[in-house]
KEDRENSE-76183 format. One record per residue (C-alpha): x, y, z; residue number from 1. Coordinates in Angstrom, 3 decimals, padded with zeros to 6 digits, always signed. Example, Ala and Ser with C-alpha at 12.3 -4.5 7.8 and 13.67 -1.06 7.14 Angstrom:
BEGIN
NODE_xx_yy_zz_num
NODE_+012.300_-004.500_+007.800_1
NODE_+013.670_-001.060_+007.140_2
END
This chain:
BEGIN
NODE_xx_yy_zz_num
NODE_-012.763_+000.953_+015.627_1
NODE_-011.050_+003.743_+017.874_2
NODE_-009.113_+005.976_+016.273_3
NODE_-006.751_+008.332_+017.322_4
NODE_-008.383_+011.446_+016.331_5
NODE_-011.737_+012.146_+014.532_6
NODE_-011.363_+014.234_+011.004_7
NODE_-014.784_+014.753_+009.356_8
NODE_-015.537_+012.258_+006.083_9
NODE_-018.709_+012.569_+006.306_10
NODE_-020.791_+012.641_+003.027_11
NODE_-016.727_+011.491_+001.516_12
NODE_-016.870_+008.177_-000.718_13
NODE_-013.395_+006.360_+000.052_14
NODE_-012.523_+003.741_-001.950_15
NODE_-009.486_+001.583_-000.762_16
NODE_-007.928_-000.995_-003.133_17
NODE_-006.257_-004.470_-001.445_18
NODE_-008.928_-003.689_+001.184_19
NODE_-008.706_-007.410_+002.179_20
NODE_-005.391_-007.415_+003.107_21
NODE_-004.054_-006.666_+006.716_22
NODE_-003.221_-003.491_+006.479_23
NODE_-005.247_-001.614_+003.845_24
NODE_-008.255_-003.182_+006.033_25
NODE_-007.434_-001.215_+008.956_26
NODE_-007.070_+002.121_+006.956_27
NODE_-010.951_+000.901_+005.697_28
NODE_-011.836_+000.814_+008.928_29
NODE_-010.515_+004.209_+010.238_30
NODE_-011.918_+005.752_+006.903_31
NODE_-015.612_+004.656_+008.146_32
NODE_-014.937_+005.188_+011.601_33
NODE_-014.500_+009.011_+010.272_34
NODE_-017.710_+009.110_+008.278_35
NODE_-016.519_+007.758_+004.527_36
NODE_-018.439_+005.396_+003.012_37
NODE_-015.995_+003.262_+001.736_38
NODE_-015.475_+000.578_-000.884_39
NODE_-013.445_-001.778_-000.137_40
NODE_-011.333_-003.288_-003.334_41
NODE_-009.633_-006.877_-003.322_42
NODE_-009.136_-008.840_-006.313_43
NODE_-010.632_-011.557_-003.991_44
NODE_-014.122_-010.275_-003.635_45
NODE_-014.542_-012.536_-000.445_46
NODE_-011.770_-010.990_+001.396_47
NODE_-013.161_-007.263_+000.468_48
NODE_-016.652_-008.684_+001.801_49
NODE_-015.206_-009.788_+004.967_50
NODE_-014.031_-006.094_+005.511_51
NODE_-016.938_-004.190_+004.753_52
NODE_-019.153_-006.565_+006.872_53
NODE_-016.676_-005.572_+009.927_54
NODE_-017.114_-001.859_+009.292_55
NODE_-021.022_-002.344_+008.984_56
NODE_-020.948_-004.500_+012.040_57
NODE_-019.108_-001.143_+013.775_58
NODE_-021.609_+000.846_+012.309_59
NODE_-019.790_+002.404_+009.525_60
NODE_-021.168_+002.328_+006.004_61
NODE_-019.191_+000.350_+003.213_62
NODE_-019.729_-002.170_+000.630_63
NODE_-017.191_-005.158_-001.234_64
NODE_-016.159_-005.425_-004.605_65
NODE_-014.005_-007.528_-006.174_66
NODE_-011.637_-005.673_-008.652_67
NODE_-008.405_-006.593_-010.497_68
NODE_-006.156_-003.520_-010.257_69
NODE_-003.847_-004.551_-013.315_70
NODE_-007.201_-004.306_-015.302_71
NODE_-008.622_-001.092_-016.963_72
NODE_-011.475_-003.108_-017.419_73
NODE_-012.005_-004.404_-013.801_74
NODE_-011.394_-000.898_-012.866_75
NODE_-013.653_+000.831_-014.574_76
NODE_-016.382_-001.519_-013.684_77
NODE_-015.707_-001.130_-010.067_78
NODE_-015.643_+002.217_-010.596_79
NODE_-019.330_+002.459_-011.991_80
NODE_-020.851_+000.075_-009.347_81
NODE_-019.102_+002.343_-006.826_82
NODE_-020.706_+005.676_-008.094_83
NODE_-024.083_+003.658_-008.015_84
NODE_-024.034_+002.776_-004.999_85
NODE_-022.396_+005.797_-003.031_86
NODE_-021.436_+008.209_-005.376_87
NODE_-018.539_+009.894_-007.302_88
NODE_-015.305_+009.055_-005.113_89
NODE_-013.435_+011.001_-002.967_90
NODE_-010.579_+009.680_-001.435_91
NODE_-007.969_+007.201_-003.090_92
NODE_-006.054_+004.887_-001.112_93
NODE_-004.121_+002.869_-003.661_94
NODE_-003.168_-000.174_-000.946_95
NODE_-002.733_-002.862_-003.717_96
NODE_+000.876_-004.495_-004.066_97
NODE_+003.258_-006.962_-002.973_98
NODE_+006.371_-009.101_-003.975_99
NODE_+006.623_-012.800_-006.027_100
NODE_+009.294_-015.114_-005.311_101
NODE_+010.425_-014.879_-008.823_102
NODE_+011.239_-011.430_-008.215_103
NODE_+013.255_-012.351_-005.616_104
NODE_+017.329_-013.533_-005.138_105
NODE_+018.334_-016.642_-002.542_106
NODE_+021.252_-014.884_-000.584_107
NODE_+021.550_-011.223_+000.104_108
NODE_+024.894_-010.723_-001.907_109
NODE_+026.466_-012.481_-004.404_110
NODE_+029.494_-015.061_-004.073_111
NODE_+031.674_-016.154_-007.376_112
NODE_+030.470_-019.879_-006.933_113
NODE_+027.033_-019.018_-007.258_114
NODE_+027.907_-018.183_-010.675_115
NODE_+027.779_-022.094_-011.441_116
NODE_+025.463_-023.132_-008.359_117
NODE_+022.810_-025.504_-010.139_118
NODE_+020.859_-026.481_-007.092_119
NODE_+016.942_-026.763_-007.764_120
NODE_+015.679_-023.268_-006.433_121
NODE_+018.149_-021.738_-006.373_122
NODE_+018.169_-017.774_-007.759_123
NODE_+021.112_-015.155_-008.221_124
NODE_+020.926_-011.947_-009.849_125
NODE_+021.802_-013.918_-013.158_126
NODE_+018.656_-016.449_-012.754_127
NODE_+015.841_-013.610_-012.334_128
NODE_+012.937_-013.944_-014.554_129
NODE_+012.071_-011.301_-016.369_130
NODE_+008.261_-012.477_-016.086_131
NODE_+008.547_-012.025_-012.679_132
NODE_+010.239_-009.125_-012.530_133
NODE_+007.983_-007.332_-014.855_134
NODE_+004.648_-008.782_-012.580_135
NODE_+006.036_-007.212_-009.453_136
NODE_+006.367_-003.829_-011.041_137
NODE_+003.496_-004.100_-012.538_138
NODE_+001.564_-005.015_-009.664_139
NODE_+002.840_-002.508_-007.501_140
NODE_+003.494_+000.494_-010.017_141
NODE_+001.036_+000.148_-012.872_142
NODE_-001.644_-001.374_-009.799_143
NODE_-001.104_+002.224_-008.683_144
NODE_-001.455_+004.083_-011.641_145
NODE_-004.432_+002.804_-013.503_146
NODE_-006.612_+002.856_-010.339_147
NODE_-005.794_+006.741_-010.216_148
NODE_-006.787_+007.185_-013.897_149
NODE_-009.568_+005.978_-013.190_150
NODE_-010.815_+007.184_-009.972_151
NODE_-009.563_+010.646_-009.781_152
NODE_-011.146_+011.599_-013.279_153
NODE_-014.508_+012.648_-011.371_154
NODE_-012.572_+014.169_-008.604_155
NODE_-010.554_+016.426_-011.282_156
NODE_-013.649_+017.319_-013.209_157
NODE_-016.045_+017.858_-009.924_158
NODE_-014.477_+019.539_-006.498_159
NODE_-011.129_+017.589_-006.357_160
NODE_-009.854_+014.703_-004.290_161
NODE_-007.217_+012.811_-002.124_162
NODE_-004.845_+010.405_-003.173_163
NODE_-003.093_+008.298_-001.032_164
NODE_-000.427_+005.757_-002.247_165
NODE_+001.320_+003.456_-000.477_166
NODE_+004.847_+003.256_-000.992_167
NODE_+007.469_+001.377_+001.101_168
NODE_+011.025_+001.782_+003.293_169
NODE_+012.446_-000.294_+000.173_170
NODE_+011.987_+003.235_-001.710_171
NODE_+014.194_+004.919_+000.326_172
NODE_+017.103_+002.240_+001.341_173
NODE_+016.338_-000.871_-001.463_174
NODE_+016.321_-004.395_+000.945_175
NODE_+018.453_-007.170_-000.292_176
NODE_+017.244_-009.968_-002.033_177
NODE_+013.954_-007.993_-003.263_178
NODE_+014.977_-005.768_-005.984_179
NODE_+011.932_-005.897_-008.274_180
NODE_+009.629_-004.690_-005.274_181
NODE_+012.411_-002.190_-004.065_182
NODE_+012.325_-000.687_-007.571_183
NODE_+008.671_-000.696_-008.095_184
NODE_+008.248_+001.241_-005.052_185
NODE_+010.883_+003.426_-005.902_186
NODE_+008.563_+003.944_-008.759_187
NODE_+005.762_+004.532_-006.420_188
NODE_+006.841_+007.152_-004.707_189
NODE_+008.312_+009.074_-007.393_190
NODE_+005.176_+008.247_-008.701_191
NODE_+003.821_+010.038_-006.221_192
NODE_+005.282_+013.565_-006.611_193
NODE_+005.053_+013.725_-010.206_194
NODE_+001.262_+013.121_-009.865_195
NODE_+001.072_+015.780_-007.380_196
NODE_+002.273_+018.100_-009.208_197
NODE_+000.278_+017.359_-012.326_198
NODE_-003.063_+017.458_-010.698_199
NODE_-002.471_+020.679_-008.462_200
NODE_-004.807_+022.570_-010.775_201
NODE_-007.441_+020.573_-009.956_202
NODE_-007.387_+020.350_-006.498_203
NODE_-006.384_+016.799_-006.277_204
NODE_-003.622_+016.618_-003.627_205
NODE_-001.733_+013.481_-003.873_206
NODE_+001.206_+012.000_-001.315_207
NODE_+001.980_+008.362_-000.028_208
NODE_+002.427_+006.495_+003.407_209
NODE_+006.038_+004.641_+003.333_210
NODE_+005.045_+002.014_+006.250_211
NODE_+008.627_+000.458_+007.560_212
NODE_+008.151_-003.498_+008.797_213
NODE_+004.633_-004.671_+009.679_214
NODE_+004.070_-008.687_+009.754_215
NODE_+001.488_-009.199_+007.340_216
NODE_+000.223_-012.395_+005.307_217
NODE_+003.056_-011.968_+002.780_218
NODE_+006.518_-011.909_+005.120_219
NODE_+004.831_-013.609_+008.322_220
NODE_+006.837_-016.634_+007.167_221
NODE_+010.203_-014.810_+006.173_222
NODE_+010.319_-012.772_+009.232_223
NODE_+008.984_-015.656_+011.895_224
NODE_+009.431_-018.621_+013.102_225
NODE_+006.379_-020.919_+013.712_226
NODE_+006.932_-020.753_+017.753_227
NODE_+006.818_-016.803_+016.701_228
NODE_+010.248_-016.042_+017.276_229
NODE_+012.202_-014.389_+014.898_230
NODE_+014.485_-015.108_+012.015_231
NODE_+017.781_-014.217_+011.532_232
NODE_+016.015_-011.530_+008.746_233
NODE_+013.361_-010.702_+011.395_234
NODE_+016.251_-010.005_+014.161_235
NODE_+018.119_-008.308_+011.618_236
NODE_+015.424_-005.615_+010.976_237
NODE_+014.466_-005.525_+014.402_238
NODE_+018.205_-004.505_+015.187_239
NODE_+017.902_-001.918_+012.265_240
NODE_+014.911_-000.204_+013.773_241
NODE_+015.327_+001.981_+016.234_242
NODE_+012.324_+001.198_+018.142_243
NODE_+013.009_-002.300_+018.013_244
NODE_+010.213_-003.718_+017.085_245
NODE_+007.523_-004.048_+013.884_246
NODE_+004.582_-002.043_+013.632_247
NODE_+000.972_-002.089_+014.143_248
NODE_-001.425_-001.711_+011.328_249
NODE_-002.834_+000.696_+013.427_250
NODE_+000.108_+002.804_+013.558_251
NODE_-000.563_+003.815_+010.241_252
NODE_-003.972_+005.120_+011.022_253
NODE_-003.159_+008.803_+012.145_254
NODE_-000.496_+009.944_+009.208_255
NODE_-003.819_+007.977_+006.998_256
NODE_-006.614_+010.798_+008.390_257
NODE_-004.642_+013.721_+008.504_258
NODE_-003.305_+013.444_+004.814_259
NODE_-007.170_+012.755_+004.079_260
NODE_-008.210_+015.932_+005.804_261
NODE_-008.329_+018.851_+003.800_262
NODE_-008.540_+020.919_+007.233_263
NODE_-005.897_+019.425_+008.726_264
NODE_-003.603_+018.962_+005.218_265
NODE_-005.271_+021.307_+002.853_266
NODE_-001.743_+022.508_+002.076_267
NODE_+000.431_+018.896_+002.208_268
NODE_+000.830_+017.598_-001.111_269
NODE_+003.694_+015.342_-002.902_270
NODE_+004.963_+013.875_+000.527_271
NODE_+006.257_+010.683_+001.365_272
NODE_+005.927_+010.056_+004.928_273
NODE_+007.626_+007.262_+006.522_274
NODE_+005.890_+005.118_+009.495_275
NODE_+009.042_+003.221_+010.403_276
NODE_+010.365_+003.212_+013.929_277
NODE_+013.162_+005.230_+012.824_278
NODE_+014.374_+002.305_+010.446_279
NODE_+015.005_+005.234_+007.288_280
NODE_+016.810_+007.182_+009.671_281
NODE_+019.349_+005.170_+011.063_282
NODE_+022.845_+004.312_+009.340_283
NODE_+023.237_+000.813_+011.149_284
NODE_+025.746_+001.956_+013.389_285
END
């Protein structure tokens, strides 16, 4: 993998939880490309294989396991075949996440006859299930904060550590429709600071990427057509984003190594840095 800039891992054990998916695989990739050995976490231990084959093929050094980030259990287990094989870890990228249609409303605002709209499917603020609700904040909140219990209990008790969550533009301006992933990532970032704060002492330094639009798996459909054009969500965005377009998962590569760098960010801790194409800085007009 090329990478903008080479910071020195080597001899670091990174592990990187929804490794699998699009985006946390490229941070995987740039990790080993700088000299981590990295696990790669995905509850679906194929996907996490897939990775850490690529980043062996490229010469790096990493290894798959499967691991179920809403499980202390799963965790911990991970945790111990990870300090087998490489060693006490490092670097934290908590990558895990994502929204559930039963988190989710149909239209973006609500209109007084949706109040008695009875049409199969459809969802207003009135028809959210809880059980949803509570999964997506769980998933992306809790699926931060037990991986960093347990992962950064050897970095507090040996030399510290990095922490790296990933938060989301939906922290900073909530997106309609979503607002159990808009709150949970809220949550995140808060998350974030208070953590960073806590483990100062110990020389863990904690902060969080807060990638804008990037078509991945989960919105490829909401944001595309199938001739790849966009939607009318996908132009609105798009028209909301200064640069006018979506990102690259590689675009989130450099902010990645120089928060990982304690040369380069030995002093940068409890930041939220967005990767956005100016989308959290513009008003819409």
């Amino acid at each position: 993998m090329n990478v903008p800039f080479h910071v020195d891992l080597k001899n670091k054990v990174a592990v990187v939880t929804g490794g699998g998916g699009i985006l946390c695989s490229v941070m995987a990739e740039a990790l080993a490309a700088c000299g981590a050995r990295v696990a790669v976490l995905d509850l679906r231990k194929p996907a996490a294989d897939k990775v850490a084959e690529a980043i062996r093929a490229q010469g790096g050094e990493a290894l798959g396991f499967e691991c179920n980030v809403l499980d202390l259990a799963s965790i911990k287990a991970a945790n111990t075949a990870i300090e087998t094989a490489f060693g006490p870890v490092d670097i934290l990228v908590n990558g895990a996440g994502g929204n559930h249609p039963k988190g989710t409303t149909t239209r973006e605002q609500l209109k007084k006859e949706d109040l008695g709209h009875q049409a199969e499917g459809f969802v207003s603020f009135f028809d959210l299930d809880p059980a949803g609700i509570q999964f997506v904040f769980n998933l992306n909140f809790l699926g931060t904060l037990l991986p960093t219990q347990v992962f950064t209990r050897a970095m507090a008790a040996g030399q510290g550590g990095v922490v790296i969550n990933v938060s989301s533009m939906n922290a900073f301006k909530p997106l309609t429709k979503i607002p159990a992933y808009s709150a949970a990532k809220a949550a995140v970032s808060n998350f974030t600071q208070w953590l960073a704060v806590h483990l100062a002492p110990v020389k863990v330094r904690v902060n969080a990427i807060a990638p804008g639009f990037f078509l991945t798996d989960q919105n490829r459909a909401l944001l595309t057509q199938a001739d790849g054009s966009l939607t009318a969500r996908g132009n609105t965005i798009q028209a909301h984003t200064p640069m006018g377009k979506f990102g690259d998962p590689s675009d989130l590569v450099g902010a990645l190594l120089w928060l990982v760098s304690d040369q380069a960010a030995g002093f940068v801790t409890g930041t939220v840095i967005p990767i956005d194409g100016g989308f959290s800085a513009f008003s819409g007009v």
